[in-house]
Steps between C-alpha positions, in 0.01 A plus 500: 500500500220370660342509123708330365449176745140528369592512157643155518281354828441222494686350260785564215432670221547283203596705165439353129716752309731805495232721447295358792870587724536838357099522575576358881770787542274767371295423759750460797601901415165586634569278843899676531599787739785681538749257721369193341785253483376161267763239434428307187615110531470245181748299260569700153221543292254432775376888439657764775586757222150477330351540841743824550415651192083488560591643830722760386212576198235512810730751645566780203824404447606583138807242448332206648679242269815563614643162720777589710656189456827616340530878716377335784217789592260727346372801686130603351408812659268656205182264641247545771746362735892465497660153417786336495503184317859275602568179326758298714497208284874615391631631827775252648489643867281757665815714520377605134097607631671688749754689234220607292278657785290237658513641816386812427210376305375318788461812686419728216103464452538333188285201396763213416434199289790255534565223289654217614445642823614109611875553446744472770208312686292824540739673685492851370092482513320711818248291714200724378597400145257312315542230306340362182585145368444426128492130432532376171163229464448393172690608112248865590421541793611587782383536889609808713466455875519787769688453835454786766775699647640365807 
């Protein structure tokens, strides 16, 4: 992951578009490794799922559209690397990560892009994970800002 500090040192990343956030995931897909836990922080609309789909495109995946928001999780194995994308934004208690196989992804190998990854005050999120923040700054743009595992 070090790459991925230098792909945002020294500062945020500020993003004019959803193109430009699809463009930013394609390129974090290059910086990913098997393991890789990112939590993805920011109010509605402030661009998590765009961000997920450029990664997922960087990655191979063929259904990278697909937001998990309603079923929770989406398992993309047909990519470079495996991924599971969860959306907790509907979850009521962490009871419900856990019924639908968190724990075994954390130990599976899998890549895992979490949404929301802020519920329940981050308590179903590793230490390694790491976390991007997406901040709404303007009508367009927005600024993403990387914080380093524990």
């Amino acid at each position: 992951m070090h790459q991925l500090r230098q792909h945002f040192h020294p500062n945020p990343l500020v993003i004019h578009s959803e193109e430009e956030m699809i463009n930013l995931g394609r390129e974090l897909a290059d910086l990913l490794q098997g393991g890789d836990i990112l939590g993805l922080v920011g109010d509605l609309g402030a661009g998590k799922t765009h961000l997920v789909r450029g990664i997922l495109e960087g990655l191979g995946a063929s259904n990278p559209g697909v937001s998990p928001t309603f079923s929770l999780a989406h398992e993309h194995t047909d990519g470079r690397l495996p991924v599971v994308h969860f959306d907790f934004y509907r979850m009521t208690s962490p009871d419900e990560a856990l019924g639908i196989g968190w724990d075994e992804c954390l130990s599976g190998g899998h890549i895992l892009l979490v949404e929301w990854a802020d519920r329940f005050d981050g308590a179903l999120m590793p230490p390694e994970t790491q976390w991007l923040v997406l901040t709404h700054t303007g009508e367009n743009t927005r600024e993403v800002r990387y914080i380093p595992a524990n």
